[in-house]
N, C-alpha and C positions, 0 to 999 in steps of 0.2 A: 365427195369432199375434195378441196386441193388443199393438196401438203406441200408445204416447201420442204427442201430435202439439200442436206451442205454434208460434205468430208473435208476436213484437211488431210493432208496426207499420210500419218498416222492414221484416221481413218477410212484410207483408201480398201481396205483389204474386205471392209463388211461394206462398200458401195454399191455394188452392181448387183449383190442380191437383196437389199434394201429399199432398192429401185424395184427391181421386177416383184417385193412382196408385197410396195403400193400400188404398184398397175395390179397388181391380181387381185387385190382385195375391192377394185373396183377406185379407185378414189385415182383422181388426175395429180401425176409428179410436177411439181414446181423445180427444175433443177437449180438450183443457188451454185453451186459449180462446186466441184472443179471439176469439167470435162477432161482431165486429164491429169494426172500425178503431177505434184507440183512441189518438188524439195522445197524443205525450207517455208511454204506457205504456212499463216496466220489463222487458227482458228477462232478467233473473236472477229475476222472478216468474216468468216463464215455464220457465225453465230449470228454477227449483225447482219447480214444479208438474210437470213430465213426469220430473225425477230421484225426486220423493216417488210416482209411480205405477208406474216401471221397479223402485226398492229396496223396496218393500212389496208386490210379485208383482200390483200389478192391469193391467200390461203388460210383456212382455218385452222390448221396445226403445221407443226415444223417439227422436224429432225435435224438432230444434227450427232454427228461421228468423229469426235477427235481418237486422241490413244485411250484416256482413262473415263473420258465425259465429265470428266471434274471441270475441264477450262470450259470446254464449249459452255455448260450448265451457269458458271460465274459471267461469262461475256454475255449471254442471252439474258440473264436478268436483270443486264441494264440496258436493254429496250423495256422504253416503260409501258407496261402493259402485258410484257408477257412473264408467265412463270412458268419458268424450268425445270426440269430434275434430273439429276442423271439418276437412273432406274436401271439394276440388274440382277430385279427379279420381278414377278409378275403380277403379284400383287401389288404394288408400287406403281409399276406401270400404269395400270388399270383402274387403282385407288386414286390415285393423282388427279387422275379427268376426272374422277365419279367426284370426291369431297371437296379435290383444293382448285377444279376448274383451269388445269395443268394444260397449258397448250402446245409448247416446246417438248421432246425428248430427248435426252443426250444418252449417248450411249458412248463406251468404251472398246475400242476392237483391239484394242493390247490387253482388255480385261475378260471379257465374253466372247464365247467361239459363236459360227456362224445362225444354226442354231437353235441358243438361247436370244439372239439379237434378234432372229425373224417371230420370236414367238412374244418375245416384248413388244414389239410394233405392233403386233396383230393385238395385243391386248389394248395397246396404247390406244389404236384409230378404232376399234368396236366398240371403246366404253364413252359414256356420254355424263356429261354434269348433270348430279342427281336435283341441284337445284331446292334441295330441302332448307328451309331456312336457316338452321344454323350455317350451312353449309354458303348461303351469299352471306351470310353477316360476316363469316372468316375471308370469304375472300373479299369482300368491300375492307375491311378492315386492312387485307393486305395492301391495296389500291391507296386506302390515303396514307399507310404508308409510305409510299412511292412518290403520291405528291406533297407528302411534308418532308421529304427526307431524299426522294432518289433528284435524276438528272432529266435536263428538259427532255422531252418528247423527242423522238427520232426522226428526224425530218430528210 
């Protein structure tokens, strides 16, 4: 699978073992950047970078890493089409893909030590949309949601 994968710099500190625990799990790193600590950088660029790579099919899931995963989690859900969660714990993680078809994760590196963040990813990218029907009628329902109510398409 390819994941896109964003830090700001807040969450620069859970980066680089985030990275090496989607190459090991087998799935190809989409890096949305930032190659490099970067004061003062935006994580709703980030977020919108790995929501405009998850909604245009160049990866099936995204990460993203701010301080608390509260911002990233609010700027990713308005790329439309994706839904996000900030998740820090495992069930969550894992429930998210299974019922709500959860493509983004956010996580918190001011919140969660090293870890608990690599054990939420691995829950995150193993579990798959169960696909049961209530489970599309919720998330169709969230979809026109989005198009009675959120912003155009991310182009």
């Amino acid at each position: 699978m390819n994941v896109a994968f964003a830090s700001d710099h807040a969450g620069w500190p859970l980066r680089a073992r985030m990275l090496a625990e989607i190459a090991a799990a087998g799935h190809v790193v989409m890096d949305c950047g930032s190659a490099a600590i970067e004061p003062g950088d935006d994580y709703p660029d980030r977020s919108a970078a790995v929501g405009r790579a998850v909604v245009h099919g160049r990866a099936e899931r995204g990460v993203v890493v701010c301080g608390s995963g509260v911002g990233a989690a609010v700027a990713a859900n308005k790329v439309r089409g994706i839904r996000a969660c900030m998740c820090h714990d495992s069930f969550s993680a894992r429930q998210g893909v299974e019922d709500d078809d959860m493509n983004v994760l956010c996580l918190g590196a001011r919140v969660i030590g090293e870890e608990l963040a690599a054990e939420l990813l691995r829950d995150f990218l193993a579990a798959r949309f169960s696909g049961a029907e209530r489970h599309r009628r919720r998330v169709e329902k969230i979809a026109a949601l989005e198009r009675a109510f959120g912003a155009e398409p991310d182009r």
